[in-house]
Structure formats: structure tokens, C-alpha cells
C-alpha positions in Angstrom: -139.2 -47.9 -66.9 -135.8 -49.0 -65.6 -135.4 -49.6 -61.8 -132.8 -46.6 -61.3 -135.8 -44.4 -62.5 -138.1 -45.5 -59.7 -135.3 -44.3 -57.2 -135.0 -40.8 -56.0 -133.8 -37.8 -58.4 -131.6 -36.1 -55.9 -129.7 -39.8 -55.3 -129.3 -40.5 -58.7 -127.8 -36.6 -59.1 -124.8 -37.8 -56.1 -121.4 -38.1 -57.2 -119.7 -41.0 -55.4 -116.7 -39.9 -53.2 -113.1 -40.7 -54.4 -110.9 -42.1 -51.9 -107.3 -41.8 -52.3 -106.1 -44.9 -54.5 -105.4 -47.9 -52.1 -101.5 -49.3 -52.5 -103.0 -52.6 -53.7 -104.8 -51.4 -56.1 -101.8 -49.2 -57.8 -99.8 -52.4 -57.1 -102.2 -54.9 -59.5 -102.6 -51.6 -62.2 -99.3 -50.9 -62.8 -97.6 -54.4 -62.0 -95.7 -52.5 -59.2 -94.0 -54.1 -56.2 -96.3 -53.4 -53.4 -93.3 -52.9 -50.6 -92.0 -50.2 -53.0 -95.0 -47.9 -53.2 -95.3 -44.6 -50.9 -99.0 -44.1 -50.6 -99.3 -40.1 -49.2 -102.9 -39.5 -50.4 -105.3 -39.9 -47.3 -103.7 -38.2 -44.8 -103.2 -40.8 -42.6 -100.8 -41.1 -39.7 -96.9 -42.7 -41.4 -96.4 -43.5 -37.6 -99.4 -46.2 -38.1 -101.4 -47.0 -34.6 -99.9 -46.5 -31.6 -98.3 -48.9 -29.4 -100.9 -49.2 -26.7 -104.0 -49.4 -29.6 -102.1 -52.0 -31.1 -102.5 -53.9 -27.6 -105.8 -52.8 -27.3 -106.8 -54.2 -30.6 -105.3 -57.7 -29.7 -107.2 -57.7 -26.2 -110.6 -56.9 -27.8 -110.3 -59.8 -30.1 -111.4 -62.4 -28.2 -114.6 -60.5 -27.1 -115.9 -60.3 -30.9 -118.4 -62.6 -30.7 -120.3 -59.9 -28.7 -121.9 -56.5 -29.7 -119.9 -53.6 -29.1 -120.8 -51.7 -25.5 -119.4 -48.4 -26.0 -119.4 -47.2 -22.4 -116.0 -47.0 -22.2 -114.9 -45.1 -25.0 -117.9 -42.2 -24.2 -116.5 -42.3 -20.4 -113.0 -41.5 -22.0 -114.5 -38.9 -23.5 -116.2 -37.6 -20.8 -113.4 -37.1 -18.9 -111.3 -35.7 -21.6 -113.9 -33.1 -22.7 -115.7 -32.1 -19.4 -118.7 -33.1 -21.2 -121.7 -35.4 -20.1 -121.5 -38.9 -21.7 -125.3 -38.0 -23.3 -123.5 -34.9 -25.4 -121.3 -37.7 -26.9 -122.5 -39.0 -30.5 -120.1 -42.2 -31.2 -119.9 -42.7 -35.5 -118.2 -45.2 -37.9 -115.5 -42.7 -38.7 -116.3 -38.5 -38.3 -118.1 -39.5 -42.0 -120.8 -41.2 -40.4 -121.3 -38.6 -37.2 -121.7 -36.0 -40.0 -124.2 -37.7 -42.1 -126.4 -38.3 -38.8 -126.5 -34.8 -38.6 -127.6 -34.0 -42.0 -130.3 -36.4 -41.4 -131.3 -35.1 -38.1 -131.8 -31.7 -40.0 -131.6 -31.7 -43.4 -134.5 -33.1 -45.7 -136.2 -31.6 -49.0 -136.9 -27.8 -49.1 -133.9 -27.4 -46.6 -130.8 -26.0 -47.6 -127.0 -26.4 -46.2 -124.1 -24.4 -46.5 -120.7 -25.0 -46.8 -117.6 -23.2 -48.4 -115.7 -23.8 -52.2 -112.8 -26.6 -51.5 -114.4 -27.4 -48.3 -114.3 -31.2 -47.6 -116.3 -33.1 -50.4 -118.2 -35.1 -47.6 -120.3 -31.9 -46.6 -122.5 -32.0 -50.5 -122.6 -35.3 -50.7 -124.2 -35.5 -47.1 -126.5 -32.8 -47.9 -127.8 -33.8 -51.6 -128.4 -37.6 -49.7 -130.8 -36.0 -47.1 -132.6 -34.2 -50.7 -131.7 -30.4 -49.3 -130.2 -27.8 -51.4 -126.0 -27.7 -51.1 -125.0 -23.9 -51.3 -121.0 -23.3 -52.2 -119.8 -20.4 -51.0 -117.6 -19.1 -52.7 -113.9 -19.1 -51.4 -111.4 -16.1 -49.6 -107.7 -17.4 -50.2 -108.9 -21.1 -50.7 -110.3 -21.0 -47.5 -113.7 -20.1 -46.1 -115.0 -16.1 -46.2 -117.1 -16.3 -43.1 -119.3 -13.1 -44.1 -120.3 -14.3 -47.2 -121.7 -17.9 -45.8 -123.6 -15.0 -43.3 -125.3 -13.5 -46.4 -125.7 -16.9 -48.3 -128.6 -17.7 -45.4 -132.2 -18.0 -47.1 -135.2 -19.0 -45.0 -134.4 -22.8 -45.6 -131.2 -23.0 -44.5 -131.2 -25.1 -41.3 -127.3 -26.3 -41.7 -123.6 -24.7 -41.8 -120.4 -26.9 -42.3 -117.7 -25.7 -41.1 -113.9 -27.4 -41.4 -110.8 -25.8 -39.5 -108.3 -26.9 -40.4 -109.9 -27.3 -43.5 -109.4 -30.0 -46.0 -108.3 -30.7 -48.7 -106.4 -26.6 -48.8 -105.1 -26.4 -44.9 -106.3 -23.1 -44.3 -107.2 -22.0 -40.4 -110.0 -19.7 -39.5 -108.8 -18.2 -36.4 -111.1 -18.7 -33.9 -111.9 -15.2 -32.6 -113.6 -14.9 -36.0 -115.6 -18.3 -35.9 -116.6 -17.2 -32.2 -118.3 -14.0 -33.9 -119.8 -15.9 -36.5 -121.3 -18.3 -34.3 -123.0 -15.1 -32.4 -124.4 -14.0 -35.4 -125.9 -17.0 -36.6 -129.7 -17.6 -36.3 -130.4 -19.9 -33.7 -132.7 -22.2 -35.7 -129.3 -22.5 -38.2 -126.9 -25.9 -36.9 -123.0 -24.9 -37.2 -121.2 -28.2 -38.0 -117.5 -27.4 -37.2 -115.4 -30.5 -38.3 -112.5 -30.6 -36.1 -110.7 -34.1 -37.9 -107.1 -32.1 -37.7 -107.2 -30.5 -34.9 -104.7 -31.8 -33.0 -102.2 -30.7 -35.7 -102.4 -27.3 -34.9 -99.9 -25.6 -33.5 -100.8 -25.2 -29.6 -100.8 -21.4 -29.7 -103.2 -21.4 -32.4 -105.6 -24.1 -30.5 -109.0 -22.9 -28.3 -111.1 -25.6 -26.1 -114.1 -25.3 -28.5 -115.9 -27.7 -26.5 -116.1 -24.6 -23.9 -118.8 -22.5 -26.5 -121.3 -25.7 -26.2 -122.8 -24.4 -22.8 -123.3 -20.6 -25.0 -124.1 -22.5 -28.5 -126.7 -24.9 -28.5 -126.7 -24.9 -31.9 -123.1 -25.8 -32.5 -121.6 -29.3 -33.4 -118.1 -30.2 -33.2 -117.0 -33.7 -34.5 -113.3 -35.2 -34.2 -111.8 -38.6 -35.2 -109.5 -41.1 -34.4 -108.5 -41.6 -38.3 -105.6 -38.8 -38.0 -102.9 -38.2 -35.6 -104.5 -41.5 -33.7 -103.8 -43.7 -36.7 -107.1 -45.6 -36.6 -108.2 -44.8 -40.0 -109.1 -48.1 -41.1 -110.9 -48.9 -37.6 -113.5 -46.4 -38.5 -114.1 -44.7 -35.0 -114.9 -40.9 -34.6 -117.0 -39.1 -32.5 -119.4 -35.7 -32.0 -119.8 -32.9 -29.2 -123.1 -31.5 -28.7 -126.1 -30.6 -26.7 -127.9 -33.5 -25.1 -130.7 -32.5 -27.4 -128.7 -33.0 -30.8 -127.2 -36.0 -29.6 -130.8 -38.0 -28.7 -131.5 -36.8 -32.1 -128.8 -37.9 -33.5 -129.3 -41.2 -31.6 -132.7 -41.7 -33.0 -130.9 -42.2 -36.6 -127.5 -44.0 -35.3 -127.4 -47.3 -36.6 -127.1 -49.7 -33.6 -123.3 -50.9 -33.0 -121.7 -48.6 -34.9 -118.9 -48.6 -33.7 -117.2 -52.0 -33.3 -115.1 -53.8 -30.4 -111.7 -53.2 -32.0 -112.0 -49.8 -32.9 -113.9 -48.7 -29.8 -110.9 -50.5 -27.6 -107.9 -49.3 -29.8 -109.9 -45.2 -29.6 -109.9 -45.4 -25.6 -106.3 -46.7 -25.4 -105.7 -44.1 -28.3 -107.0 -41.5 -26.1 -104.5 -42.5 -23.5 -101.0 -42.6 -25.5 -99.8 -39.2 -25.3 -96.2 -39.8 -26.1 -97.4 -41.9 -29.6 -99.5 -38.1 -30.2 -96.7 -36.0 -29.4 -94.4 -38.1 -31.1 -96.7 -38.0 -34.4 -97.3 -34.1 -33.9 -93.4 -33.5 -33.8 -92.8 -35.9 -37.0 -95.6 -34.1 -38.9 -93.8 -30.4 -37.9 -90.7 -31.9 -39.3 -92.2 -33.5 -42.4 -94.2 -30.0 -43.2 -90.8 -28.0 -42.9 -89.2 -30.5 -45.6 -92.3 -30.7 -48.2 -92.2 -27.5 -48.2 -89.0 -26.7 -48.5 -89.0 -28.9 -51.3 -92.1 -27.4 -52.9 -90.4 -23.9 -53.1 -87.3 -25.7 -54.2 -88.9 -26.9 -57.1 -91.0 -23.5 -57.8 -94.2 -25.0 -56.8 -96.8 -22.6 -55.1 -98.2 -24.2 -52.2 -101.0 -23.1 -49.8 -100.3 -22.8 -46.2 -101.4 -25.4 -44.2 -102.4 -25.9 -40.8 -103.5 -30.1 -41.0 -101.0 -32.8 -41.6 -101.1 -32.6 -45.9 -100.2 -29.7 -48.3 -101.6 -28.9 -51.3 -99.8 -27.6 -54.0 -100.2 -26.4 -57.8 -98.2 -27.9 -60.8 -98.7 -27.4 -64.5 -100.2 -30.4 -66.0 -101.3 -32.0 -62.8 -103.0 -34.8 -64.0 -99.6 -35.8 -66.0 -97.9 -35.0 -63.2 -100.0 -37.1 -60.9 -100.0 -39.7 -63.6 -96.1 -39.8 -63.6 -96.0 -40.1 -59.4 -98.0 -43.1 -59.9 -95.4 -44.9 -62.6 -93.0 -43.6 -59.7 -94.8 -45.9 -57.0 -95.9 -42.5 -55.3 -99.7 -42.2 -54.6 -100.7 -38.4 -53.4 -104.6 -37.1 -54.1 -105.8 -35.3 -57.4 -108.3 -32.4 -56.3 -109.9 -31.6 -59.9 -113.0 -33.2 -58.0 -112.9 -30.5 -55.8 -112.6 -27.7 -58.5 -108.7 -27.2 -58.2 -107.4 -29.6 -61.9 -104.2 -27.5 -61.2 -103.8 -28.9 -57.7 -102.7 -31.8 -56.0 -102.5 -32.5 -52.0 -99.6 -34.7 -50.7 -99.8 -36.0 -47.2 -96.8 -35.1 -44.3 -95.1 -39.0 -44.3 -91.8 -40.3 -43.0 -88.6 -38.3 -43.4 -88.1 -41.3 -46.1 -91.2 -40.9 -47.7 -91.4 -37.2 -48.2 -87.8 -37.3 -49.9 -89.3 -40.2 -52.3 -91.3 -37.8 -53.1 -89.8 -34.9 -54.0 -87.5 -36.7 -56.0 -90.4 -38.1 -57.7 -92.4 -34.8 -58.3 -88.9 -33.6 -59.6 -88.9 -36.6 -62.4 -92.5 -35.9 -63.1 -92.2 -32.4 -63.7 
């Protein structure tokens, strides 16, 4: 019998995420000059990390040859969020803080539920702890909050929840999450993945943080990848009861998060010109990718995160064609959208490369 076999069914049955196609690798593919490629496919920050991270980062390095003590960051934290530092779950990216939570509650005869087109993180965490993934099906790409209500059986013991959500932008507004939350059973865990939240609009943002004290059954996790720039530092962080969070200590890996990104997150934290700065450049960069879009007749869905996504005929041609261009944005046929394809907000620069690009390709 061959090893694979001896491993477990619901493993074997997991789909290996896709991340967006690194500029080096479209670079040694296509014999493309790396300096002329405009990666817009992981919705990272085109500002890069801020000033004071950068100084941060440099600082940290000569204390590497010690294990991370991530006091600092949690008291940051703390501060920021009015929460106790034993309510805050430190993870190796938001990735990592969500699969402790699937751990913590998930496992074989448990099911979890998430929405169609929600982030493709929320199965795979689910199928990994062996429970049951329930897709819900979607209400205007986004998620239709009564129906996850009537998709609870018995079994189910998790709910993710992203807003913004990703990889289609859409907002739940959050008078509507509040009266789902109430009507939840309190044996079912709310995960509400908050990894764009600083991109909304500030009319449109609420202080979740403030519904932990009447939610004991609610997560929110956040990271540093986004507006903070820190995506390949792999820091990121959840909110919870003190409860949660010693269970989800129980199943941390030790150290996991390390010197440089836990020093570049608190001074992150700290840079609120660098945030406003990227928050203004992203409103900006929307307003012309979108402009473009309906320029070029393609039908875009709202968005409320720091990306687009957008339909095209042929989009795997299409997406095909960007990359002979030297423009990398993200194919969602993954996702169950093969018409679709989700460009992230870059530099003024960047976003006009490619528009004229998507114009060649179509």
C-alpha cells in the first residue's frame, strides 16, 4: 500500500492554496525583466513598509540569536484595543491565528460554515481539522447572513465570517452582523476576519472589539500584511475572550512570531502618517481602477478592501495576456468565479500599466 494511503482521507481530499504568482517566478517563466513587472495580485501595500518598521526591522537584527519575547507587541495591543494582553492570540500571519481556531474547535463530526467566494483559507482550515466545510451560498457575491442562520445543524461549532470580504470586496454592515451575532447559538464560534479593515471608509467602521464583553463566542483577527505592509514578515494577531485565547495558546506553536516582525508590527502600530498616507493612496487608486474598468466596459463589484474584482470574457486568456504584459493580478476560477479576476489598488503608475495592459489583452 503506498505511504500517501496510510495518511488521513480528509488531508489527502485538501486542495493546496494558490498564492498570487511571485515577480520572480513570472520573471524566470517568461524570460521577463524583473524591474519591469507590476505584481497587483496579493493585495499588498505598493507603499511597501513604513518608515519607522523599516527602522524597527534594522534594530531587531542584532537580537536574532534570541527567541522572540512578544511582550511588547501584545502590550501595543493592549493599549490600542482596551483589551487585556491574555485576550491577545499573536499568529504567523492572520493565516495561522485562524487555523488555531479551527483546531481549538473543529475536529471530525464537527462542521464549519462559511459563505460562497469567501476567503479560500476558511475550507482549507476546516477540511485540515477533518470537520465538514458548509458553503453557503452567496447574496450579490457577498455573504446572505440568514441563510448561514438556517445552514446551522447540530455539529456545527464554527462560523467564518470576512468583512471586508475577500477575494469580492463586499461589506456586511455591521448593524446586520450585530443581529446575527445575537441570534447565534452560544455553543457556535463567530470568526470575523477583519484583514481589511482599516480600508474602510471611517463612516462605515464600528469598534468591534467593543461586542467581545456581550460575545464570548466571537473572534476577531487582524493583520499587519495590509495597509501595514508587513506581508512577508508574517505577523497578525486575534481578539477574544481570555478563554479562547488559552485555548488557542494550548495549540500555538512556540515563537511564532519572530523578532523582526514582532518589532517592525509594534512600530507599525505606531506610524499613523505611513496608514493615512497608504489609506489616502488606496482611495485614489480605487477611483482610477475603476474608472478604468467602466471605461473599458468591464463590470466590477464594489469594493470595500484595497483590490477589485472584475469580470472579463475569456479570463484566463486575458489573465494569460497580462502576464506576457509583465502585469501579475489573481485568477479566481479557484474560487468558483473562471469569469473573474481581482487586481490589487497599486501606485498611480502601476494602476495605469495596467489598464493599458487589460486594454491590449482584451
Amino acid at each position: 500500500m503506498p505511504l500517501q494511503d496510510q495518511s488521513l482521507p480528509y488531508v489527502r481530499s485538501i486542495s493546496p492554496y494558490q498564492p498570487g504568482k511571485p515577480i520572480t517566478q513570472l520573471a524566470r517563466d517568461l524570460g521577463l525583466d524583473v524591474e519591469k513587472i507590476v505584481k497587483l495580485a496579493s493585495n499588498e501595500n505598493p507603499l511597501g513598509m513604513s518608515p519607522k518598521a523599516q527602522a524597527a526591522v534594522a534594530g531587531a537584527i542584532a537580537g536574532l540569536s534570541r527567541y522572540p519575547d512578544d511582550f511588547a507587541l501584545k502590550q501595543a495591543l493592549a493599549e490600542r484595543t482596551g483589551l487585556a494582553m491574555e485576550r491577545i492570540v499573536l499568529g504567523n500571519g492572520s493565516n495561522d491565528v485562524l487555523d488555531l481556531v479551527a483546531r481549538v474547535f473543529l475536529a471530525p463530526g464537527r462542521s464549519a460554515i462559511f459563505a460562497q467566494y469567501a476567503f479560500a483559507v476558511y475550507p482549507l482550515a476546516t477540511i485540515a481539522a477533518g470537520a465538514e466545510p458548509i458553503a453557503v451560498a452567496a447574496s450579490d457575491y457577498g455573504h446572505d447572513l440568514d441563510a448561514m442562520l438556517s445552514a446551522i445543524r447540530p455539529a456545527t461549532r464554527l462560523i467564518w465570517i470576512a468583512n471586508p470580504n475577500n477575494p469580492t470586496g463586499t461589506f456586511l454592515p455591521y448593524a446586520r452582523l450585530k443581529a446575527f451575532l445575537r441570534a447565534l447559538p452560544e455553543e457556535v464560534v463567530v470568526v470575523l476576519d477583519e484583514a481589511y479593515n482599516e480600508y474602510l471608509a471611517p463612516a462605515e467602521r464600528v469598534d468591534t472589539t467593543a461586542w467581545l464583553g456581550e460575545h464570548a463566542n466571537l473572534v476577531i483577527t487582524r493583520t499587519f500584511s495590509k495597509i501595514y505592509g508587513l506581508a512577508g514578515l508574517r505577523i497578525g494577531y486575534a481578539l477574544c475572550s481570555a478563554e479562547i485565547a488559552d485555548l488557542m495558546n494550548r495549540v500555538r506553536q512556540p515563537f511564532n512570531g519572530n523578532n523582526l516582525a514582532l518589532a517592525a508590527a509594534v512600530a507599525a502600530l505606531d506610524d499613523h502618517e505611513f496608514v493615512a498616507r497608504s489609506y489616502a493612496l488606496n482611495r485614489a487608486g480605487m477611483a482610477q481602477i475603476v474608472a478604468g474598468l467602466k471605461r473599458l466596459a468591464c463590470r466590477h463589484i464594489p469594493s470595500h478592501g484595497n483590490f477589485v474584482t472584475f469580470c472579463v470574457p475569456n479570463a484566463a486568456a486575458v489573465n494569460q495576456r497580462l502576464l506576457e504584459n509583465g502585469v501579475i493580478i489573481r485568477p479566481i476560477a479557484a474560487y468558483g468565479m473562471p469569469d473573474w479576476l481581482r487586481v490589487t489598488i497599486g501606485t498611480e503608475s502601476e494602476n495605469k500599466r495596467f489598464l493599458e495592459a487589460l486594454e491590449k489583452s482584451l
